[in-house]
C-alpha positions in Angstrom: -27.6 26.0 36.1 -28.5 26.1 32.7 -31.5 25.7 30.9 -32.5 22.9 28.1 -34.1 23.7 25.2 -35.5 20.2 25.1 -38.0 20.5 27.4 -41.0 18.9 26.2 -43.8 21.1 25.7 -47.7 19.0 25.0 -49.0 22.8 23.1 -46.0 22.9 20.5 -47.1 20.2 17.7 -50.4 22.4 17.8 -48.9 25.8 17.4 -46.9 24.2 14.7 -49.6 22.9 13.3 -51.8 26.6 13.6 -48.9 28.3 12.0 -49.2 25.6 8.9 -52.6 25.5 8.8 -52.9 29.1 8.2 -50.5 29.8 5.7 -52.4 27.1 3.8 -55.6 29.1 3.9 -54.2 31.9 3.1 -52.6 30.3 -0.1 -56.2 28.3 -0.6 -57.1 32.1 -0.9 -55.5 33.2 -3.7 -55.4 30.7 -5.0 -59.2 31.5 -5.3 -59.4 35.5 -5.8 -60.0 36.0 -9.5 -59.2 39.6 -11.1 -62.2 41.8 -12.5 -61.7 43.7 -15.5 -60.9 47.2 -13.9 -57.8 45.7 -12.2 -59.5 44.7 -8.5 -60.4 41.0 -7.8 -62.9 39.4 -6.1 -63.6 35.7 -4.8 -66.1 33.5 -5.5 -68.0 32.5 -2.2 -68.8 29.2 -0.7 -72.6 28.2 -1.6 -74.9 25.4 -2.1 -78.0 24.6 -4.0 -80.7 22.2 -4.3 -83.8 22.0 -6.6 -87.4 20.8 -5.8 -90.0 20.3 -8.0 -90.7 24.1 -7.7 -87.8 26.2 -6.5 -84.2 26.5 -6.6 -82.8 26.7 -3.2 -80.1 29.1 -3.2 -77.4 29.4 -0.3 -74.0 32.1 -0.5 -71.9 32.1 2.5 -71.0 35.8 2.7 -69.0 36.2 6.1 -68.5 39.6 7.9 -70.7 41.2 5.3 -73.5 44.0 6.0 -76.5 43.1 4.4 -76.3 46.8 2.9 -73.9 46.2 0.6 -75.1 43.0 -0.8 -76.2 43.7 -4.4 -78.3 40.7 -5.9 -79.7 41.4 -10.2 -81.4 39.2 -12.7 -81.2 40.2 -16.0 -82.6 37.8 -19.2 -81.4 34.7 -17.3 -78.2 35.7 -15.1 -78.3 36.0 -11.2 -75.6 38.2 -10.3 -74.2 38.5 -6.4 -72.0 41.3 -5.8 -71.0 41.2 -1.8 -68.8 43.9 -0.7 -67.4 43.5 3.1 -65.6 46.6 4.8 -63.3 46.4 7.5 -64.1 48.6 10.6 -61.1 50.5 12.5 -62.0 52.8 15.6 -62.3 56.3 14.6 -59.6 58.5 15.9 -61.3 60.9 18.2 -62.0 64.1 16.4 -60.2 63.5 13.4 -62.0 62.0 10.3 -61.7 61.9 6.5 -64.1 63.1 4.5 -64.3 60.2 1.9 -65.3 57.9 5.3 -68.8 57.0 6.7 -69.5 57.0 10.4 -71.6 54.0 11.3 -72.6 53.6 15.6 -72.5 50.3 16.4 -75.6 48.5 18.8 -73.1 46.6 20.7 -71.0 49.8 21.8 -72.2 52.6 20.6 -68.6 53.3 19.6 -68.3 55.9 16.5 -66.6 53.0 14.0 -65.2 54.2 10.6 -65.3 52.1 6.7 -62.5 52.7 4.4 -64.4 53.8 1.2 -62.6 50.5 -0.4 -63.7 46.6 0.5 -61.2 44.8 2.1 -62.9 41.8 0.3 -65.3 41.3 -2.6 -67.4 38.4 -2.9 -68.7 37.8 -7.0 -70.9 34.9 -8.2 -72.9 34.9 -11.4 -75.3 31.7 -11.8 -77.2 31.2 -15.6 -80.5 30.5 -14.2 -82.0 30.5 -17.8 -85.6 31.7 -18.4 -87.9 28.4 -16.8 -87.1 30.8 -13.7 -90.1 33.3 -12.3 -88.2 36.3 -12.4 -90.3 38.4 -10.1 -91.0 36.3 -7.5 -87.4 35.5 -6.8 -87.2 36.0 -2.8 -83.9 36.5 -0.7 -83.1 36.4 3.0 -79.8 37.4 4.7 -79.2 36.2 8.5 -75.8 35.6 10.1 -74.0 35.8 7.2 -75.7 33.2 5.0 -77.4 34.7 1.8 -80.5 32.3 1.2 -82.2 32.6 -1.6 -85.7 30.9 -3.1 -85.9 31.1 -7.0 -89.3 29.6 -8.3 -89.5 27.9 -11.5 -92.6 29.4 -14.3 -95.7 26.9 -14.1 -95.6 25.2 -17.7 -98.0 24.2 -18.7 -99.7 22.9 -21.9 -101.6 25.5 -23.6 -104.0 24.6 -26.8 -103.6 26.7 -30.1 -107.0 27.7 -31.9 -106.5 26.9 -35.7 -108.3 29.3 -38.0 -109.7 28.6 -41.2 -109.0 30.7 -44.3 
């Protein structure tokens, strides 16, 4: 007896549609990966903001990154996020490369190696101008969400004396 290859299976339209779906991330991908100027490239992450009467409200998605190796700057105006995520492989026992950290993770206490080169770089720069309070820009980093408050400088009127020559 032979078999038919038209049996009708209820799970193929959704592997088809799996298989297409990722290929279309992956192109929504580069499609988003911008070069740097020393010949790497980075992407631009997925964040939101909102403003209040006080504060920006800041919010960087920055999956599968340690909070070590998130590098946040202001300088005269520019907020600059620099997110560098590594990909773990099992160490080989015994054998390791000098260039490579050893990091124990909690959950297994396994010995778990970083290539000394991101397998993904997240980059965002944001012109915050100078109505922003510089030092008392606060940031907090939980389950891969980056959130960030940015206070805006109290302005407020001040009087100039006049003098009289």
């Amino acid at each position: 007896m032979a078999l038919s290859r038209n049996v009708y299976d209820p799970l193929f339209p959704l592997s088809s549609f799996d298989r297409d779906m990722d290929s279309l991330l992956r192109l929504a991908n580069r499609i988003n990966v911008r070069p740097n100027a020393d010949g790497t490239t980075y992407q631009v992450p997925n964040y939101e903001y909102q403003r209040d009467n006080d504060n920006f409200h800041l919010q960087v998605e920055l999956p599968g990154v340690a909070k070590e190796h998130i590098d946040v700057k202001i300088n005269t105006g520019n907020l600059t996020i620099i997110a560098r995520r590594f990909r773990p492989s099992q160490a080989e026992s015994g054998s390791q490369k000098p260039e490579q950290s050893t990091q124990v993770t909690a959950e297994n206490d396994a010995d778990v190696t970083q290539s000394p080169k991101p397998s993904h770089v997240y980059k965002m720069q944001v012109e915050v101008g100078s109505t922003v309070d510089e030092d008392a820009i606060k940031a907090d980093y939980n389950h891969g969400v980056l959130s960030m408050v940015i206070p805006l400088k109290k302005i407020s009127a001040r009087t100039i004396a006049i003098t009289e020559h």
